[in-house]
C-alpha positions in Angstrom: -37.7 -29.3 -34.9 -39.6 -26.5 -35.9 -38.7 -23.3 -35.8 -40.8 -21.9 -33.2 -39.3 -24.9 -30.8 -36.0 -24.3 -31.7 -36.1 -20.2 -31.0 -37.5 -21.2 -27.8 -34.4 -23.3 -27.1 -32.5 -20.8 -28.2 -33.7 -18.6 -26.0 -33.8 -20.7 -22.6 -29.8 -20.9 -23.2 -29.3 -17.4 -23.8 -31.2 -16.8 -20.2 -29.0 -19.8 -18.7 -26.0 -18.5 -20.0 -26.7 -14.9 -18.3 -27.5 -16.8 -14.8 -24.1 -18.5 -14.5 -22.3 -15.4 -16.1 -23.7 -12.0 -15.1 -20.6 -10.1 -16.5 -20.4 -12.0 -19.7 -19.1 -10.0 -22.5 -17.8 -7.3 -19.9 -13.7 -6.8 -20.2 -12.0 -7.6 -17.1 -11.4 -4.5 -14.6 -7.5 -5.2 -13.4 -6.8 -4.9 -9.7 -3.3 -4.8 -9.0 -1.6 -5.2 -5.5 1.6 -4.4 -4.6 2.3 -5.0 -0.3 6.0 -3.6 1.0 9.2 -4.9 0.3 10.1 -5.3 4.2 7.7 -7.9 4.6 7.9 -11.3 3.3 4.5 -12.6 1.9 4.0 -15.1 -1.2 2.3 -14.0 -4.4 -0.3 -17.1 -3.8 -1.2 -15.6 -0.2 -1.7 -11.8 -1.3 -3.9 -13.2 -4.3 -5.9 -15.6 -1.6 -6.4 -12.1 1.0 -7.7 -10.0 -1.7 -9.8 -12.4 -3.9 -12.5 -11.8 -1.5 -12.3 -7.8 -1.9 -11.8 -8.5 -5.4 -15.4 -10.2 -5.7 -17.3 -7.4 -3.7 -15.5 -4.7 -6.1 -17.2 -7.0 -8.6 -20.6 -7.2 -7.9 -20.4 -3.5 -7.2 -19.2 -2.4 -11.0 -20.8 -5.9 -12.7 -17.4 -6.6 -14.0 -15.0 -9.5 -13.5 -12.3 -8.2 -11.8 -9.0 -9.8 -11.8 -6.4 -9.5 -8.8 -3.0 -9.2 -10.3 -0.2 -9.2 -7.8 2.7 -7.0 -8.9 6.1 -7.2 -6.4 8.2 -5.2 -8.2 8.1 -1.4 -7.2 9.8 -0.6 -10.7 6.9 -3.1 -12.5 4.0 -1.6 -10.9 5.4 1.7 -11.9 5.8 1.2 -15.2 2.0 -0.5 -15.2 0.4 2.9 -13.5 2.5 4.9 -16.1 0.8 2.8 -19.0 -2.6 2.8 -16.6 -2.7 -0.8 -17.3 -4.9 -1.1 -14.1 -7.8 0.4 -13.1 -8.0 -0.2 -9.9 -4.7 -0.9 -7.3 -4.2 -1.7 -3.7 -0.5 0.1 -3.0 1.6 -0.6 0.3 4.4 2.1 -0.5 2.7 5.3 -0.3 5.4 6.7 -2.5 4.5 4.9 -5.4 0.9 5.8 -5.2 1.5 9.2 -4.6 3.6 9.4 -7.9 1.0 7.8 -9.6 -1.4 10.3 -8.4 0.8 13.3 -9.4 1.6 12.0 -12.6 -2.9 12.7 -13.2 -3.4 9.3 -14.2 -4.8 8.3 -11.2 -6.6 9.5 -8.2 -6.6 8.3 -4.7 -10.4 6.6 -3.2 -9.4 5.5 0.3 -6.7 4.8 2.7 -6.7 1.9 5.2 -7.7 2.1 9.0 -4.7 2.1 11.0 -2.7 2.8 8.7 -3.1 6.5 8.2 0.1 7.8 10.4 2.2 5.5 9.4 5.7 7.0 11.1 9.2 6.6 11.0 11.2 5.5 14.8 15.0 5.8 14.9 15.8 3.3 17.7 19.1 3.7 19.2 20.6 2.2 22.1 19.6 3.8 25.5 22.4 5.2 26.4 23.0 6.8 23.1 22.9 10.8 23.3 20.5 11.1 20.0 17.3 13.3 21.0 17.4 15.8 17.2 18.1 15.1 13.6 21.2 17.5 14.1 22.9 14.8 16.3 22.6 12.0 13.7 25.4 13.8 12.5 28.8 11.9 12.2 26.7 8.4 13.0 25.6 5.2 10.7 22.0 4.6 10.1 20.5 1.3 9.2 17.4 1.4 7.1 14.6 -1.0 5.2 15.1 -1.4 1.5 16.0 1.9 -0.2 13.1 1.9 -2.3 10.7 1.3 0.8 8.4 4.3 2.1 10.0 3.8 5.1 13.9 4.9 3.4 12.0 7.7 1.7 10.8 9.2 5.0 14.3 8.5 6.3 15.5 10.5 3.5 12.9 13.3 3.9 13.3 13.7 7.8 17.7 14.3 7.2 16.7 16.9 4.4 14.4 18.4 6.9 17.8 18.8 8.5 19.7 19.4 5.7 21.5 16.3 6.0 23.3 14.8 3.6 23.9 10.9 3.4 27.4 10.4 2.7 28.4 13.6 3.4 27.3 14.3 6.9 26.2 10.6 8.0 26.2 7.1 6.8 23.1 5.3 5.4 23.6 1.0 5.3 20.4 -0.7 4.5 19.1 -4.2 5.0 15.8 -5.5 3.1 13.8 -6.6 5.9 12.3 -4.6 9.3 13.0 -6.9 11.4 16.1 -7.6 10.5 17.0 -3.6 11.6 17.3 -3.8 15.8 20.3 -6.6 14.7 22.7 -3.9 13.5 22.5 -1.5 16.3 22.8 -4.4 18.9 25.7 -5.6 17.4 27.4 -2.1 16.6 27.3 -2.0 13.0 24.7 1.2 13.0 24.1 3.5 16.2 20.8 4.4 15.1 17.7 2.0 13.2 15.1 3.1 11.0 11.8 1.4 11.3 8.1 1.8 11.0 7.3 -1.1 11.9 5.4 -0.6 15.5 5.9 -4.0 16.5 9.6 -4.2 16.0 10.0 -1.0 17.7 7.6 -2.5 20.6 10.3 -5.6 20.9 13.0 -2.9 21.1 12.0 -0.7 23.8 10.6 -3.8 25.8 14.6 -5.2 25.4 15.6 -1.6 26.9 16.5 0.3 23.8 14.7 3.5 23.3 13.1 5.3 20.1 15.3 8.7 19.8 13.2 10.3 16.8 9.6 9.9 15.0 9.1 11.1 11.7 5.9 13.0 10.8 3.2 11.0 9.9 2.6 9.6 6.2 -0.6 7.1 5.2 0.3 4.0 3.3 -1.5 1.4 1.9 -3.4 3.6 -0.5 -6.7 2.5 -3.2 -5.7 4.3 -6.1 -8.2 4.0 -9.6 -7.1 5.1 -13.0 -9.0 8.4 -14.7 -10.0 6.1 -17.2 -12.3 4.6 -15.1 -15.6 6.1 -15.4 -17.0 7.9 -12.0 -19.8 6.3 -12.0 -18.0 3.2 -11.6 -15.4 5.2 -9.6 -18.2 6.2 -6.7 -19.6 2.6 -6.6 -16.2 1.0 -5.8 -15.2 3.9 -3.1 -18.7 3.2 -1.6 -18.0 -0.4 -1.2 -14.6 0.1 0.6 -16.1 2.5 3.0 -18.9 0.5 3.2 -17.2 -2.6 3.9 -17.6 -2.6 8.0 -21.6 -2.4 7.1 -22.5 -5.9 6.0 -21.1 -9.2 6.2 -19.3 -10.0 3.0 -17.5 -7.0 3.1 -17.1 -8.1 6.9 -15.1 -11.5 5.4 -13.5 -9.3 3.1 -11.2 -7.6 5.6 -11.2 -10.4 7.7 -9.0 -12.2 4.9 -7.1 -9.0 4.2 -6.4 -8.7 8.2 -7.6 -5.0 8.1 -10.1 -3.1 10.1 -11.6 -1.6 7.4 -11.4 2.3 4.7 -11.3 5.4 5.0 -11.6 8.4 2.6 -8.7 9.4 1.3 -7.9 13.8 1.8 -6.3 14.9 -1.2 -4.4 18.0 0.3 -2.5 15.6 2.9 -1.4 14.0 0.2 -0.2 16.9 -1.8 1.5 17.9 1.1 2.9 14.2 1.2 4.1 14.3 -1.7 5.4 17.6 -1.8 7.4 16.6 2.1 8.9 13.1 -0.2 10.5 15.3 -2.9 8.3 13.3 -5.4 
């Protein structure tokens, strides 16, 4: 083969290999996800929601991104800490907002409908609750206590000066759902959800929601400073974007949300500031 035909072979693979992989030679930009502890959902179905996401993100930065689902509220804490992702999806507000304190990341956007994410405390309707001062003396159920929702809990009694232990009696149990159980069955007068669909089942059953909390927004995009903003401005226009064109359209039809907003930073100082974080 002479050498003229065998550079030009050479370089026929070369332009083949950059066909079937755009992004070869990039590193891999990490997306991490984290959903709530109240809700039961496998590893394998939050990876199969956001692969979709995951891909526009991709063709947006020309990187391989890699969805890395992270359960553990202590893990992905001690991930954002080290910034070993660049780029993460967070149910618990509290979390994210930590993160963002901490300066090692920043928020993009916040998801549609989930913006005043609130606190009910459903008590039976003939129970004489109608302020924080009358939760005084009673027992409250709550979601996990490292949920958002236990936070606000905790926030709204301090509000009050309330003092678990001391002035009322906090009992949790992991899942929402499983909350309206305890004050049917006497072993809390009040329930803490923010789950609007369990609260909906309560009030349609006759119970009644006593107390909301102020509003908080959950499921927060959050991208390290490490991240150049460049890349930084492409990614937060394809989330906002994403209602504009059809495969961002798919997109939140896997994730089973309506779509992003942008994020404002002083609510979330404020946030943070109401959390004690």
């Amino acid at each position: 083969m002479s050498n003229r035909w065998a550079g030009a072979v050479l370089l026929a693979a070369g332009l083949m290999a950059g066909l079937t992989a755009p992004f070869a030679g990039a590193a891999d930009f990490v997306l991490s996800v984290t959903e709530g502890v109240t809700y039961y959902q496998t590893p394998r179905e939050i990876q199969a929601r956001f692969t979709p996401i995951a891909d526009m993100v991709s063709k947006a930065i020309k990187r391989p991104v890699r969805v890395v689902v992270v359960s553990a509220y202590d893990e992905v804490r001690e991930g954002l800490d080290k910034q070993e992702y660049d780029l993460s999806f967070i149910h618990p507000a509290h979390v994210a907002l930590a993160a963002i304190k901490s300066g090692k990341y920043r928020s993009i956007a916040w998801t549609t409908g989930f913006t005043d994410y609130s606190v009910m405390l459903l008590t039976n309707k003939d129970q004489p609750i109608t302020k924080l001062e009358d939760l005084r003396g009673h027992t409250i159920v709550s979601p996990d206590p490292d949920s958002i929702t236990a936070w606000m809990l905790r926030a709204m009694l301090r509000d009050q000066k309330l003092k678990p232990d001391a002035d009322l009696k906090i009992i949790t149990t992991r899942y929402q759902d499983a909350v309206p159980f305890y004050v049917t069955y006497g072993f809390a007068q009040v329930g803490a959800t923010a789950a609007k669909s369990v609260a909906k089942d309560w009030t349609d059953k006759g119970g009644k929601v006593a107390l909301t909390s102020r509003p908080v927004p959950i499921k927060q995009w959050i991208v390290s400073t490490k991240v150049p903003s460049d890349d930084v401005e492409k990614i937060r226009a394809a989330l906002l974007g994403a209602t504009q064109n059809d495969p961002g359209k798919q997109a939140l039809t896997a994730l089973g949300y309506k779509g992003f907003v942008a994020s404002n930073h002083d609510d979330e100082l404020k946030t943070i500031a109401w959390l004690g974080l």
